[in-house]
N, CA, C and O atoms as a Tripos MOL2 file, in Angstrom:
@<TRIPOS>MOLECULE
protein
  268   267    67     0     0
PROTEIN
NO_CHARGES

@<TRIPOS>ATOM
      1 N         106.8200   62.0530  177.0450 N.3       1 UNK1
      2 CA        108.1120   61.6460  176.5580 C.3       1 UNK1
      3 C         109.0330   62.8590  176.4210 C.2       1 UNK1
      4 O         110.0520   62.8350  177.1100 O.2       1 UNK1
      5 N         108.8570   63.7370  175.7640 N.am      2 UNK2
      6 CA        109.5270   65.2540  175.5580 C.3       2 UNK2
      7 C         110.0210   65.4660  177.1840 C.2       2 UNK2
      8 O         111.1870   65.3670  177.5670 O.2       2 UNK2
      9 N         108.9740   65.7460  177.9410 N.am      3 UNK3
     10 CA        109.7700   66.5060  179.5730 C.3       3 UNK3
     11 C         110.3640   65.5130  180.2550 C.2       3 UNK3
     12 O         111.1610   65.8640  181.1250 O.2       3 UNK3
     13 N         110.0980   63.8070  180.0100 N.am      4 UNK4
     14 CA        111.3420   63.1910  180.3920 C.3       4 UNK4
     15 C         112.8210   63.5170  179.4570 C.2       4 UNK4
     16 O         113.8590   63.6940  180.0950 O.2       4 UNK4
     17 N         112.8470   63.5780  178.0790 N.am      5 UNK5
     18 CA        113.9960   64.2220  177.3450 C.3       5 UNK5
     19 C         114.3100   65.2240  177.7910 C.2       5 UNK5
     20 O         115.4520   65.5410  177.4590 O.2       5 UNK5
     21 N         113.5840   66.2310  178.7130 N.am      6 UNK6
     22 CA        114.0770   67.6250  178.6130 C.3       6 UNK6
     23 C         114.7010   67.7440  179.8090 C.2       6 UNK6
     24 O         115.6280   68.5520  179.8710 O.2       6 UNK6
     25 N         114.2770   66.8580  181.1880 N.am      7 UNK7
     26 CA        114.8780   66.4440  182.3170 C.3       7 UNK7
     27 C         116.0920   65.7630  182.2690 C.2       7 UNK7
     28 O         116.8690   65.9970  183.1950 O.2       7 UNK7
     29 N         116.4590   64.9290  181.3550 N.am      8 UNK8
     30 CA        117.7770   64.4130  181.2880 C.3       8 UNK8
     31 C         118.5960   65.2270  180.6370 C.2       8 UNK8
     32 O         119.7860   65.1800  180.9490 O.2       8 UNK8
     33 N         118.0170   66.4720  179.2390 N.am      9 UNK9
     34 CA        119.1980   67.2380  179.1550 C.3       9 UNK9
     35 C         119.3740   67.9180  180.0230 C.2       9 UNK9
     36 O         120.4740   67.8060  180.5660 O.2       9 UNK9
     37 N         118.7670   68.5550  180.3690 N.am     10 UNK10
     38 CA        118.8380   69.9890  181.5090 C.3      10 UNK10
     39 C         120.1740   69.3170  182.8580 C.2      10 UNK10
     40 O         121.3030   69.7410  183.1030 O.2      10 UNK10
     41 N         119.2780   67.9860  183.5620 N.am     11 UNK11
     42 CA        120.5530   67.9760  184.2610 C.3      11 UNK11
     43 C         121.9060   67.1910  183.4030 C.2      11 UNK11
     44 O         122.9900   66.8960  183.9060 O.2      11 UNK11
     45 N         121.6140   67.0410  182.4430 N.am     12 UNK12
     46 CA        123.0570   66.8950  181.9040 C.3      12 UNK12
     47 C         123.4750   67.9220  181.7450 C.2      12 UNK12
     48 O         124.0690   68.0370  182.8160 O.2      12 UNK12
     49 N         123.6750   68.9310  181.1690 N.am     13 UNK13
     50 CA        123.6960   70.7350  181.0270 C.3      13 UNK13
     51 C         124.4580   71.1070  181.9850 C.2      13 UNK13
     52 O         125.6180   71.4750  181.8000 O.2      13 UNK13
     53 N         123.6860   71.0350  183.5280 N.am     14 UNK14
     54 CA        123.8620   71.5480  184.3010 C.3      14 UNK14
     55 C         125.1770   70.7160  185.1380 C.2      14 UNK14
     56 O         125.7520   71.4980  185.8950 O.2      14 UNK14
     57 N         125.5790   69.7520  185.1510 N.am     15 UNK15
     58 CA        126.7510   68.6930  184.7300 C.3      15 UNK15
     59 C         128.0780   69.3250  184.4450 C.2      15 UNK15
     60 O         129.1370   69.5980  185.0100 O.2      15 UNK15
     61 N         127.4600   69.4220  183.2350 N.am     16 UNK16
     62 CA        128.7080   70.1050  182.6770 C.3      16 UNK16
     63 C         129.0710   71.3410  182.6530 C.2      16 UNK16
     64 O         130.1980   71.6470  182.2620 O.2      16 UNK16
     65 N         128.0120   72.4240  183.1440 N.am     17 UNK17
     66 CA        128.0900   74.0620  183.9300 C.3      17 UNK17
     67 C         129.2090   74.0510  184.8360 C.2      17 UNK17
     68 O         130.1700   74.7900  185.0530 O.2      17 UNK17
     69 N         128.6210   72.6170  185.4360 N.am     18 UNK18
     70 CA        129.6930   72.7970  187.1790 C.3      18 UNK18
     71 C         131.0910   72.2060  186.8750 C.2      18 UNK18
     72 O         132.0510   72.5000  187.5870 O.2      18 UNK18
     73 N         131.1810   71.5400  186.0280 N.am     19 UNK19
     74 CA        132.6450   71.3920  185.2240 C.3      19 UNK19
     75 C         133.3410   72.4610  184.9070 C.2      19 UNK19
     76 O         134.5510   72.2580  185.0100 O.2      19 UNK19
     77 N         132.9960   73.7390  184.4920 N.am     20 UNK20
     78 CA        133.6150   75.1070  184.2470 C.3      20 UNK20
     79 C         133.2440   75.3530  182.4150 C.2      20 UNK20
     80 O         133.8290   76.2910  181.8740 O.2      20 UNK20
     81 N         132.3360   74.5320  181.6040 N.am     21 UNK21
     82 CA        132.2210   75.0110  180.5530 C.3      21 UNK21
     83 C         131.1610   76.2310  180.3860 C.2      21 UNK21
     84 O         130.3910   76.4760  181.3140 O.2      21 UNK21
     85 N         131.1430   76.7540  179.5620 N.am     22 UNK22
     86 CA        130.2730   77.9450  178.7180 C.3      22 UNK22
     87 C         128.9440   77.4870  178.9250 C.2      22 UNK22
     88 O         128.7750   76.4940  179.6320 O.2      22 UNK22
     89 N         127.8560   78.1420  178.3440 N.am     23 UNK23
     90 CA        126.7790   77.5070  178.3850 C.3      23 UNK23
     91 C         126.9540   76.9040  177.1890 C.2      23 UNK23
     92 O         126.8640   75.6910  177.3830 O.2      23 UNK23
     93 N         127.1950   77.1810  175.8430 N.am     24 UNK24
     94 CA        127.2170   76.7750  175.0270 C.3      24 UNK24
     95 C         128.2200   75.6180  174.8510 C.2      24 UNK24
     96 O         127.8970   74.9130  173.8950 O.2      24 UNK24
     97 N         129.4200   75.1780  175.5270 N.am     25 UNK25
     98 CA        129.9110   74.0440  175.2030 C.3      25 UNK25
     99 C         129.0480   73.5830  175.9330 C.2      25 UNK25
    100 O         128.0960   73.0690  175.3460 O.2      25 UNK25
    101 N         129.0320   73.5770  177.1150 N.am     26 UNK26
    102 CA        127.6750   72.2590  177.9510 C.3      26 UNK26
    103 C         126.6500   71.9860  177.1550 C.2      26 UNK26
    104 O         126.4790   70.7730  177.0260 O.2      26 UNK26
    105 N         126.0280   72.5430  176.6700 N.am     27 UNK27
    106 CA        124.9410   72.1610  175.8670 C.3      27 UNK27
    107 C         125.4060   71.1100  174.9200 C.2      27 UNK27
    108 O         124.9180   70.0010  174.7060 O.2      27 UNK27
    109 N         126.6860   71.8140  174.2810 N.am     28 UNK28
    110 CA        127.2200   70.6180  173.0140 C.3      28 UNK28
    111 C         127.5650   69.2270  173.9730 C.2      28 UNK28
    112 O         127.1410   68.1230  173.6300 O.2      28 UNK28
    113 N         128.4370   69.4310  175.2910 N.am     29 UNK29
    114 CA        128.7900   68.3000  176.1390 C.3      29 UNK29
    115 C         127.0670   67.6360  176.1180 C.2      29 UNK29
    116 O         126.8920   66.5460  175.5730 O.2      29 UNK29
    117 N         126.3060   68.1090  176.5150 N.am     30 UNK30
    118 CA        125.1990   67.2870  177.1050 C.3      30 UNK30
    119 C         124.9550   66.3450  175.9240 C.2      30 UNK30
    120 O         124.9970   65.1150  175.9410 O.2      30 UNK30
    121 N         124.6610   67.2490  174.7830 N.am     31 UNK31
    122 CA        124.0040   66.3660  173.2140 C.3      31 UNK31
    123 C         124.5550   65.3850  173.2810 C.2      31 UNK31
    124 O         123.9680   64.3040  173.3210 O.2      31 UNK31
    125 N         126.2550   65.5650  173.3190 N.am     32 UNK32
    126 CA        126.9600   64.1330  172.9620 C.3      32 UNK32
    127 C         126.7180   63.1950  173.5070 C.2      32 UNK32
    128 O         126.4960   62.0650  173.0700 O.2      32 UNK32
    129 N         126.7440   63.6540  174.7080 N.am     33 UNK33
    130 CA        126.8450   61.6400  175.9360 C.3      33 UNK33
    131 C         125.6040   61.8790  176.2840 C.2      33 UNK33
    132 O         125.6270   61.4540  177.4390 O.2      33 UNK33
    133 N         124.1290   62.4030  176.0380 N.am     34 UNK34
    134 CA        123.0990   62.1780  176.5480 C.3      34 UNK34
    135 C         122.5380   61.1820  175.4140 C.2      34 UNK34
    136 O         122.1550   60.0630  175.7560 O.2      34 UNK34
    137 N         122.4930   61.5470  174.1820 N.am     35 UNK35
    138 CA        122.0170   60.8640  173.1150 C.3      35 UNK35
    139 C         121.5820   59.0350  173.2690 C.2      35 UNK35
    140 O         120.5900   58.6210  172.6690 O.2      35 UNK35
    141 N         122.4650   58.0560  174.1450 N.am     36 UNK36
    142 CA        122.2990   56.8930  173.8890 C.3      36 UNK36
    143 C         120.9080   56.4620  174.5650 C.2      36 UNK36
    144 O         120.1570   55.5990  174.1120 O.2      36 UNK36
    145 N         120.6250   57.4820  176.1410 N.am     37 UNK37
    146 CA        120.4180   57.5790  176.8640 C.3      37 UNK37
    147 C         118.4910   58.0490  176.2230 C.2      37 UNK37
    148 O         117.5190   57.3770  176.5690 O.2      37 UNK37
    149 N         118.4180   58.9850  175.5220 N.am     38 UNK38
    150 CA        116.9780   59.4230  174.7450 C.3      38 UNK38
    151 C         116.8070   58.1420  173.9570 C.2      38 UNK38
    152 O         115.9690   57.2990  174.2800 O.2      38 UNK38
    153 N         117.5490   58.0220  173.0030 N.am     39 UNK39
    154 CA        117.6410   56.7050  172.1730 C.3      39 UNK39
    155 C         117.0270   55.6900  172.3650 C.2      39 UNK39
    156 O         116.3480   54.9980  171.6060 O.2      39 UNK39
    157 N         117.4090   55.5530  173.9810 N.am     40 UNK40
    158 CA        116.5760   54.1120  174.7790 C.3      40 UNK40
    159 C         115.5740   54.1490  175.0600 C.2      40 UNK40
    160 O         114.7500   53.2360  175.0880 O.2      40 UNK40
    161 N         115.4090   55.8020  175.4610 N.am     41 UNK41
    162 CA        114.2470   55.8040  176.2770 C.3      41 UNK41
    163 C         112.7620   55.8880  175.3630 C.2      41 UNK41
    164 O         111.6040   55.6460  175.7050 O.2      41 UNK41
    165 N         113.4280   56.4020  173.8760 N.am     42 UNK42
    166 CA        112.4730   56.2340  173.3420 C.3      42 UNK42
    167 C         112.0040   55.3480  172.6100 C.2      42 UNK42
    168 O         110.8630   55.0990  172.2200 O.2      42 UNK42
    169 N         113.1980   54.7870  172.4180 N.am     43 UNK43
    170 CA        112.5390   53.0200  172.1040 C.3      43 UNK43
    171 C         111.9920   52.1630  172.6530 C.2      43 UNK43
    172 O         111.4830   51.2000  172.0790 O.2      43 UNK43
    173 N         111.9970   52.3970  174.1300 N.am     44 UNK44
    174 CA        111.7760   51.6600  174.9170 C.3      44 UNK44
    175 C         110.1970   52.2930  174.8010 C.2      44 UNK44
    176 O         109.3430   51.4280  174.6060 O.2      44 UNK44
    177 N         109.7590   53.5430  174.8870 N.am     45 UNK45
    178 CA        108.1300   53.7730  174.9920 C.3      45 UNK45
    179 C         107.2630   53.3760  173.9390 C.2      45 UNK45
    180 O         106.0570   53.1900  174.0980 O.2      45 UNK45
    181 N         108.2110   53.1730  172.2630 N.am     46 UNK46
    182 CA        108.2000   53.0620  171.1500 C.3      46 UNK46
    183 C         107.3550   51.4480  171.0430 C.2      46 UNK46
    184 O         106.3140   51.1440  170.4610 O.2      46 UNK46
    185 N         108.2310   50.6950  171.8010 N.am     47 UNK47
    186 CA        108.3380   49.0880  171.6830 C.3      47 UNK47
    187 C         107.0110   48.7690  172.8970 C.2      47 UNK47
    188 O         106.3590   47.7320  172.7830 O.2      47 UNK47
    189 N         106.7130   49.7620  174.0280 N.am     48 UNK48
    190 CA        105.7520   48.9920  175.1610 C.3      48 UNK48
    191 C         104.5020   49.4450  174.3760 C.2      48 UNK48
    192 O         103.6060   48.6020  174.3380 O.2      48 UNK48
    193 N         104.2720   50.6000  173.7500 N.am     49 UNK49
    194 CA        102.7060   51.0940  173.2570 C.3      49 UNK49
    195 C         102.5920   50.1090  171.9770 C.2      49 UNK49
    196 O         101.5170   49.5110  171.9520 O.2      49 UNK49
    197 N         103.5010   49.8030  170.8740 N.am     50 UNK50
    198 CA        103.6950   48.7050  170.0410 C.3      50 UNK50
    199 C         102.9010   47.3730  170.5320 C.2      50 UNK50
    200 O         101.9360   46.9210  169.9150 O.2      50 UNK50
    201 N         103.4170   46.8200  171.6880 N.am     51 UNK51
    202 CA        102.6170   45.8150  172.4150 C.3      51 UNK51
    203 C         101.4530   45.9630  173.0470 C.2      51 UNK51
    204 O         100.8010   44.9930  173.4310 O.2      51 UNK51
    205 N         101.0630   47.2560  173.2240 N.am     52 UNK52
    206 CA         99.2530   47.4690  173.6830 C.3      52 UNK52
    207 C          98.7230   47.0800  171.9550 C.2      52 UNK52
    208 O          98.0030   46.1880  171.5070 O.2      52 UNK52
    209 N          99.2790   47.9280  171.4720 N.am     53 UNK53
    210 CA         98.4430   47.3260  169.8330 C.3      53 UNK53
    211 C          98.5280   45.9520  169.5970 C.2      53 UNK53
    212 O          97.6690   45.2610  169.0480 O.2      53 UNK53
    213 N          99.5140   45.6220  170.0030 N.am     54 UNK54
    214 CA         99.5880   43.9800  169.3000 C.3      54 UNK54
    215 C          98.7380   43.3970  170.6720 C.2      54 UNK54
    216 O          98.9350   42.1840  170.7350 O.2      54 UNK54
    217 N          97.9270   43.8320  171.7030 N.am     55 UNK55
    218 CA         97.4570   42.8140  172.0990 C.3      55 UNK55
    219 C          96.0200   42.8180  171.9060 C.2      55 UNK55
    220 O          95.3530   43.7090  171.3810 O.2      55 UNK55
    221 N          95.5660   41.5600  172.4600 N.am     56 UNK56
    222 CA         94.3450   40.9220  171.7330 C.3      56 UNK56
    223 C          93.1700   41.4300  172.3500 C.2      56 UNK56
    224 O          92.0850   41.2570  171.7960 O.2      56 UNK56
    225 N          93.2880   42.2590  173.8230 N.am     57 UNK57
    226 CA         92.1470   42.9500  174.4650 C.3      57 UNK57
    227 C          92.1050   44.0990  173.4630 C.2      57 UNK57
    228 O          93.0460   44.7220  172.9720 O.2      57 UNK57
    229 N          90.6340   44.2480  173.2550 N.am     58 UNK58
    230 CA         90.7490   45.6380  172.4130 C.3      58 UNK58
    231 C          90.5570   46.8180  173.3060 C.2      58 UNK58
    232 O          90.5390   47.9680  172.8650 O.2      58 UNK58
    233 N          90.3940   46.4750  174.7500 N.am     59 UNK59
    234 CA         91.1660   48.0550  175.2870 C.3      59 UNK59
    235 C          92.5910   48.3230  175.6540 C.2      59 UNK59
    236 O          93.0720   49.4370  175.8650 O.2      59 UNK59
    237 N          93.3250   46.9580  175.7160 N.am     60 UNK60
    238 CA         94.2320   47.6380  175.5700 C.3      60 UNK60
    239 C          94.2820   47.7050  174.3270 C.2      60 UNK60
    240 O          93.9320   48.8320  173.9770 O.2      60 UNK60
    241 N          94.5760   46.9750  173.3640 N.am     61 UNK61
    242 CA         94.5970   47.4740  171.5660 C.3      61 UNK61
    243 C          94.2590   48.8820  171.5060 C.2      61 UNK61
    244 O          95.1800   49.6120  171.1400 O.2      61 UNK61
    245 N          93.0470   49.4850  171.8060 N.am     62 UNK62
    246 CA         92.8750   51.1450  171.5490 C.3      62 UNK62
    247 C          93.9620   51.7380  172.4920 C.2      62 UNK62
    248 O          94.9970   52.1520  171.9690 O.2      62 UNK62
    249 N          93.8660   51.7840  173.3320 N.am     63 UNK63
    250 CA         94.3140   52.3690  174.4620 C.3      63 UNK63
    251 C          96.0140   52.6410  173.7150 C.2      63 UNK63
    252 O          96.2600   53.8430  173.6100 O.2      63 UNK63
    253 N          97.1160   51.7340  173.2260 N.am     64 UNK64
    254 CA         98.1280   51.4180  172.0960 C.3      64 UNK64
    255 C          97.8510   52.7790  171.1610 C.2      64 UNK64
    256 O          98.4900   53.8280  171.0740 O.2      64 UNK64
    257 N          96.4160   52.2390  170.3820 N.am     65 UNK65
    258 CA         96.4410   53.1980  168.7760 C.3      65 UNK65
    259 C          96.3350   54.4600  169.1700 C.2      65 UNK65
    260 O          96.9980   55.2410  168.4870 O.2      65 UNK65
    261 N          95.4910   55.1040  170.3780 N.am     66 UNK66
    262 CA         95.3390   56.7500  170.9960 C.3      66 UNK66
    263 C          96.4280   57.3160  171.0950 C.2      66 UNK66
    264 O          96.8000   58.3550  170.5480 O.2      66 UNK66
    265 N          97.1810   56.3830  172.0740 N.am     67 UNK67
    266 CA         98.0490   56.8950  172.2410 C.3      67 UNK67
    267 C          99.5640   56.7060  171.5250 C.2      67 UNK67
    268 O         100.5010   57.4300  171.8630 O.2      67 UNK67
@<TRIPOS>BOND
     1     1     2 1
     2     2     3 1
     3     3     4 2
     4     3     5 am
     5     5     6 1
     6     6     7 1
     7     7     8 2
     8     7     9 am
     9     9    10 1
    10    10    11 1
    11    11    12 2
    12    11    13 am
    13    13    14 1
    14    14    15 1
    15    15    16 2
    16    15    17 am
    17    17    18 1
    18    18    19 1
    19    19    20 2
    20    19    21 am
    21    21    22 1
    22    22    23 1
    23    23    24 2
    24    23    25 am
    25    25    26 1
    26    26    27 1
    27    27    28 2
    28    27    29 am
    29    29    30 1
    30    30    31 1
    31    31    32 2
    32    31    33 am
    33    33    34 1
    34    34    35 1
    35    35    36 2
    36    35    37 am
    37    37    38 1
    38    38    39 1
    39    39    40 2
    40    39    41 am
    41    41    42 1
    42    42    43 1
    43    43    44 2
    44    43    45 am
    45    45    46 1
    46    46    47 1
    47    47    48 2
    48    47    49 am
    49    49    50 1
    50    50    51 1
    51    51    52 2
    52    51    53 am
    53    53    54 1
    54    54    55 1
    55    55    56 2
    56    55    57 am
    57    57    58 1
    58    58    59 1
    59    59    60 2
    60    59    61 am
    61    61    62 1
    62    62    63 1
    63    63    64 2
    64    63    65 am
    65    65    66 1
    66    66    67 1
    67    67    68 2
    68    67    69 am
    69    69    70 1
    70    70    71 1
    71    71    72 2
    72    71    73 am
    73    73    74 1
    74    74    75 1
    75    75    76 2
    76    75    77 am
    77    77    78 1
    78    78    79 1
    79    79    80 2
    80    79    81 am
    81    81    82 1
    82    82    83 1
    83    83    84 2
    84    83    85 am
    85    85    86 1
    86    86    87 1
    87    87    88 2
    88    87    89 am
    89    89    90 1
    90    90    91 1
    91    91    92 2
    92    91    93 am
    93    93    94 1
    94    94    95 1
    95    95    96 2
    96    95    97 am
    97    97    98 1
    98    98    99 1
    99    99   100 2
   100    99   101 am
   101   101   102 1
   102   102   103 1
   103   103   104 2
   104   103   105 am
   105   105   106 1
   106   106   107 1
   107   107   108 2
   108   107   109 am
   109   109   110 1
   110   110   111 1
   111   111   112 2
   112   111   113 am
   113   113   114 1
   114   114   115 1
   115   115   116 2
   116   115   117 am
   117   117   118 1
   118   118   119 1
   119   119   120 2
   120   119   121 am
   121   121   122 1
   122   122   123 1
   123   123   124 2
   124   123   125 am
   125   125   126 1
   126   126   127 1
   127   127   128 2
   128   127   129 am
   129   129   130 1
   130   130   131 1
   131   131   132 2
   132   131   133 am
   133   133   134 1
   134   134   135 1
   135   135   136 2
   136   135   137 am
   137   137   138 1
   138   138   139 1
   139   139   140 2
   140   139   141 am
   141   141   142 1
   142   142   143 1
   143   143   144 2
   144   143   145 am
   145   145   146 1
   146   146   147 1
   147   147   148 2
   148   147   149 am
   149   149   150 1
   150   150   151 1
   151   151   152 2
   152   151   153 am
   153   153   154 1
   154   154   155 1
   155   155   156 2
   156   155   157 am
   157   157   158 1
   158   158   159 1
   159   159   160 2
   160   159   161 am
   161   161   162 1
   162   162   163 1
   163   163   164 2
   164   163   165 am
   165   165   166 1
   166   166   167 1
   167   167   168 2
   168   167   169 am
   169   169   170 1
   170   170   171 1
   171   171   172 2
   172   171   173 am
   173   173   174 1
   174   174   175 1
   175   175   176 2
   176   175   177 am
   177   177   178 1
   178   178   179 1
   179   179   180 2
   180   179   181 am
   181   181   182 1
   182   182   183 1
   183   183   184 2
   184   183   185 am
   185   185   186 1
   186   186   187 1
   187   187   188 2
   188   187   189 am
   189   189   190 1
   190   190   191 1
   191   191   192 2
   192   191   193 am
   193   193   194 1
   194   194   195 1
   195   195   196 2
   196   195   197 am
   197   197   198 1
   198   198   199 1
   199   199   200 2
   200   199   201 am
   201   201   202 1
   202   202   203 1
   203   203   204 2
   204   203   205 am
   205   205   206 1
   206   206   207 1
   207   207   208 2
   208   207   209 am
   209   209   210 1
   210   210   211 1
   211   211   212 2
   212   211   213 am
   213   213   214 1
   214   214   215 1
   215   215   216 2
   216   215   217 am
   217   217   218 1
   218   218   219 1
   219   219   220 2
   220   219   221 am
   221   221   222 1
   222   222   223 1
   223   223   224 2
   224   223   225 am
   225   225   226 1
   226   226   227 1
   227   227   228 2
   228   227   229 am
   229   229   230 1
   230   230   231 1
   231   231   232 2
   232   231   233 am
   233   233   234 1
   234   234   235 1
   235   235   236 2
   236   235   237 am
   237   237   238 1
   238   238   239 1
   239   239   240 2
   240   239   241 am
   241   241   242 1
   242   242   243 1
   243   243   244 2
   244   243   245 am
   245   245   246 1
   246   246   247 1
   247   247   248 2
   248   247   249 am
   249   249   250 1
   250   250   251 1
   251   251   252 2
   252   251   253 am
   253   253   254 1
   254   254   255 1
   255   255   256 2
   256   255   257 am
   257   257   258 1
   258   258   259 1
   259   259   260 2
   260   259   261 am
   261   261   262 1
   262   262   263 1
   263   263   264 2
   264   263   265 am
   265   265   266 1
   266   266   267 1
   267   267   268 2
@<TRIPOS>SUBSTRUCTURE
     1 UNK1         2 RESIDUE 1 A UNK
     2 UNK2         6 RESIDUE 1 A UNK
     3 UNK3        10 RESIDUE 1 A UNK
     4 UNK4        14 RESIDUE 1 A UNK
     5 UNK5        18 RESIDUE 1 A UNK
     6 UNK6        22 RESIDUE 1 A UNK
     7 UNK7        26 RESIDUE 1 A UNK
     8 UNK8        30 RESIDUE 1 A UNK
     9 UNK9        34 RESIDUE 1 A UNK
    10 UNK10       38 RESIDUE 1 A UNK
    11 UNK11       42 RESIDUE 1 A UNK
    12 UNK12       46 RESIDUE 1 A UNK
    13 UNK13       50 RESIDUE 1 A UNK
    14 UNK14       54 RESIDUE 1 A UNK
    15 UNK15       58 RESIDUE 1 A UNK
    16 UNK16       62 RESIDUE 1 A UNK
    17 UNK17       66 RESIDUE 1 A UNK
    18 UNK18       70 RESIDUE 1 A UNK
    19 UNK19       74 RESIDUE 1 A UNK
    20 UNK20       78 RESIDUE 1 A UNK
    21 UNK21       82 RESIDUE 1 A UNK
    22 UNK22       86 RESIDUE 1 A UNK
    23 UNK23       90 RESIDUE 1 A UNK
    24 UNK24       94 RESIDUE 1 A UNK
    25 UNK25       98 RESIDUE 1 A UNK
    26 UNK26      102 RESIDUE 1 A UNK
    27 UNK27      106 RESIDUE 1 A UNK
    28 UNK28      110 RESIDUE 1 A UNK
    29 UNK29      114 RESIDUE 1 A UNK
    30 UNK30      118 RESIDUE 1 A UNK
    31 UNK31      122 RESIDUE 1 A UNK
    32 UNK32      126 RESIDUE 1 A UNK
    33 UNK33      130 RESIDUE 1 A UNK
    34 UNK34      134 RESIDUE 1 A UNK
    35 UNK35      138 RESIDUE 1 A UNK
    36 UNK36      142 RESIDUE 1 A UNK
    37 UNK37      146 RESIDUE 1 A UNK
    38 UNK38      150 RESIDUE 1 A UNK
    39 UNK39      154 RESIDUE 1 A UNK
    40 UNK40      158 RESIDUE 1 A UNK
    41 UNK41      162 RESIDUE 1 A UNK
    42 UNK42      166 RESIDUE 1 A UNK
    43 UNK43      170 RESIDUE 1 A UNK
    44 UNK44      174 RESIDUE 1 A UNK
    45 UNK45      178 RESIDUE 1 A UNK
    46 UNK46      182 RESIDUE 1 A UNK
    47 UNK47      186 RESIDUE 1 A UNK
    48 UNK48      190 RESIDUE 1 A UNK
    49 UNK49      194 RESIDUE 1 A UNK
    50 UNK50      198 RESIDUE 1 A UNK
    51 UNK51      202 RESIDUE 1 A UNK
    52 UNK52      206 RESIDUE 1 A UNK
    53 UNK53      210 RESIDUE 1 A UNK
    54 UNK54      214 RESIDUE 1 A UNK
    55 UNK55      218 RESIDUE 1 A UNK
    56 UNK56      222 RESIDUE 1 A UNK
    57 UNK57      226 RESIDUE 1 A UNK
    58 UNK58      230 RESIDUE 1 A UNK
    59 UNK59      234 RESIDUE 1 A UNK
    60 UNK60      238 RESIDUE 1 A UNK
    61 UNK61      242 RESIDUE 1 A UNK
    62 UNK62      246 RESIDUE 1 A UNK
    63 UNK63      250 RESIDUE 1 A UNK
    64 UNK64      254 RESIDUE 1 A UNK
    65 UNK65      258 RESIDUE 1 A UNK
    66 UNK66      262 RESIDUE 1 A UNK
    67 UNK67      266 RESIDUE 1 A UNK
């Protein structure tokens, strides 16, 4: 989950490099409009391992709690 987050900032970053900002505003550009974008993505991994636990095979059920 982290190096998919770190792949969407980076090329967001790099986005906004080629726009003509600093490194340091790009970075602030990326935070802003990348945010909805992590948000999802981690709810979305949040909500599918949620449903290995809630199901009734207990490998997937473990397979959910490990991970």
């Amino acid at each position: 989950m982290g190096s998919e987050d770190a792949v969407l900032m980076m090329d967001r970053y790099f986005e906004e490099k080629e726009r003509g900002h600093t490194p340091e505003e790009a970075m602030r550009e990326a935070s802003k409009k990348i945010g909805k974008a992590i948000i999802t993505s981690c709810l979305t991994t949040l909500f599918g391992f949620s449903t290995l636990i809630a199901s009734p095979l207990s490998m997937n059920s473990n397979f959910g709690v490990v991970t």
